[in-house]
N, C-alpha and C positions, 0 to 999 in steps of 0.2 A: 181600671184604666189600662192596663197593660194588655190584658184580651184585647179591647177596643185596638188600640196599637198592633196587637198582629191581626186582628182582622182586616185592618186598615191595607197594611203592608201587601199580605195577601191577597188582598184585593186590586192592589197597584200590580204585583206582580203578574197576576190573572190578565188584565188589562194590557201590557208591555208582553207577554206572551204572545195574546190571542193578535197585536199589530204584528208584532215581527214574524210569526206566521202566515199574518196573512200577505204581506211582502215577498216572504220567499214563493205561496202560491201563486201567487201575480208573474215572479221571475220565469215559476213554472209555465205560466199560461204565455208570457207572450212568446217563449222558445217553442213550444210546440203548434202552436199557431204559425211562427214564420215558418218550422220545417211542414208544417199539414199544408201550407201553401203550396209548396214545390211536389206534395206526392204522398204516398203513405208514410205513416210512423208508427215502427214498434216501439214498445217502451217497455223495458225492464227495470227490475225494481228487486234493491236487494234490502230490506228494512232493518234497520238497529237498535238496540238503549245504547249500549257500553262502546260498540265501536261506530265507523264511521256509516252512517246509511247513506244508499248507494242508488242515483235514480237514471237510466241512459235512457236517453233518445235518437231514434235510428230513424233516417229518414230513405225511404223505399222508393225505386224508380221501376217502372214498368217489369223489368227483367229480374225484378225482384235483388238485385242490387243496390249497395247502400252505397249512397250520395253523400249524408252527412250526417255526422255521429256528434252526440254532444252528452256531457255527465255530469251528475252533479253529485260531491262524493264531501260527506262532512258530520261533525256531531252537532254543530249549532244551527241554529235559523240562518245563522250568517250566509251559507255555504252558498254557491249560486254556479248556475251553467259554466260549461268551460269546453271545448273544442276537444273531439278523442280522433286523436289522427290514429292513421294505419288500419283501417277499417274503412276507407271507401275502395270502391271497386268489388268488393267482397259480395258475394251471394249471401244474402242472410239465413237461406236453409241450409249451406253447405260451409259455414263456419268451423274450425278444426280446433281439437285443441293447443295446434302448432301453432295457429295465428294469432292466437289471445295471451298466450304464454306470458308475453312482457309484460304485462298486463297485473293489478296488484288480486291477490285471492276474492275480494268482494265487488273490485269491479268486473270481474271476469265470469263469476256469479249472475249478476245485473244483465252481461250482454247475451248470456244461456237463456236466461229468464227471456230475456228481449226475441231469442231465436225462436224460445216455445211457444210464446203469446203469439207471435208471428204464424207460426206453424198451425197452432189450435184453431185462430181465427180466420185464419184460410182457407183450413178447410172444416167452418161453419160451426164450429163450436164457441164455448163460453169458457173464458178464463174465473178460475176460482181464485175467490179473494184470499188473500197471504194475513191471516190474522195478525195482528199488531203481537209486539214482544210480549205486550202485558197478558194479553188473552192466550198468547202460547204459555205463559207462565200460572196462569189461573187454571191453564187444562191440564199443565203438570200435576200443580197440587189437587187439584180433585181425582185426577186418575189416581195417585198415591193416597188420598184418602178413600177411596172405592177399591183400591189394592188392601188395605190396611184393614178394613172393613168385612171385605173375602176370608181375610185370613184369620181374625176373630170370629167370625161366624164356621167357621169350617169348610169355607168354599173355595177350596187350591184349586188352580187352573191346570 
């Protein structure tokens, strides 16, 4: 009876997950929708477990100049857009570390991200996917278990 009970649970919780996810993707889509309206948008992305992950959107006017900046910076699903002043007017390829400075360590992350996606796709390249925390930590422990593995076999690098 008590399995039944956390499966149950489990399965509520799976469900109340997968809605408030998909809430904050909808918040996602209709802000880059209204900024894709008005011109291009880079988008940086600084991803998390433990601290806050971190997603900007730059919206791009012909001179390659940012018009309107928006971020969304949080540990929960709650988290949703919010206005990042002091970044319009700005060239998005010539960004400085002077002008982000006020800026907190992971959103300042996000808006570099935002510059090189910008940069890559301009000139015609392919942005590589930022594996999730989880998959950076599963390539941890295998490279340590393939370290561990060298070193009992007799195979020092």
């Amino acid at each position: 009876m008590f399995i039944l009970l956390l499966i149950i649970l489990a399965a509520i919780g799976f469900v109340i997950q997968h809605l408030l996810g998909w809430i904050q993707i909808k918040n996602f889509t209709k802000n880059y929708i209204e900024l894709r309206r008005q011109g291009k948008v880079a988008i940086g992305r600084r991803p998390s477990v433990f601290k806050s992950g971190t997603l900007v959107l730059l919206q791009i006017n012909g001179r390659n100049e940012i018009e309107e900046a928006r971020y969304m910076q949080g540990v929960t699903v709650f988290s949703k857009f919010k206005q990042l002043e002091g970044l319009k007017g700005l060239k998005i390829n010539k960004i400085t570390d002077y002008e982000i400075k006020k800026y907190n360590k992971l959103l300042i992350k996000a808006i570099l991200d935002a510059q090189h996606t910008f940069t890559v796709v301009n000139n015609g390249g392919e942005i590589e996917k930022i594996p999730s925390p989880i998959m950076k930590a599963v390539k941890k422990v295998n490279k340590l278990i393939r370290n561990e593995r060298g070193i009992k076999n007799g195979l020092h690098r």
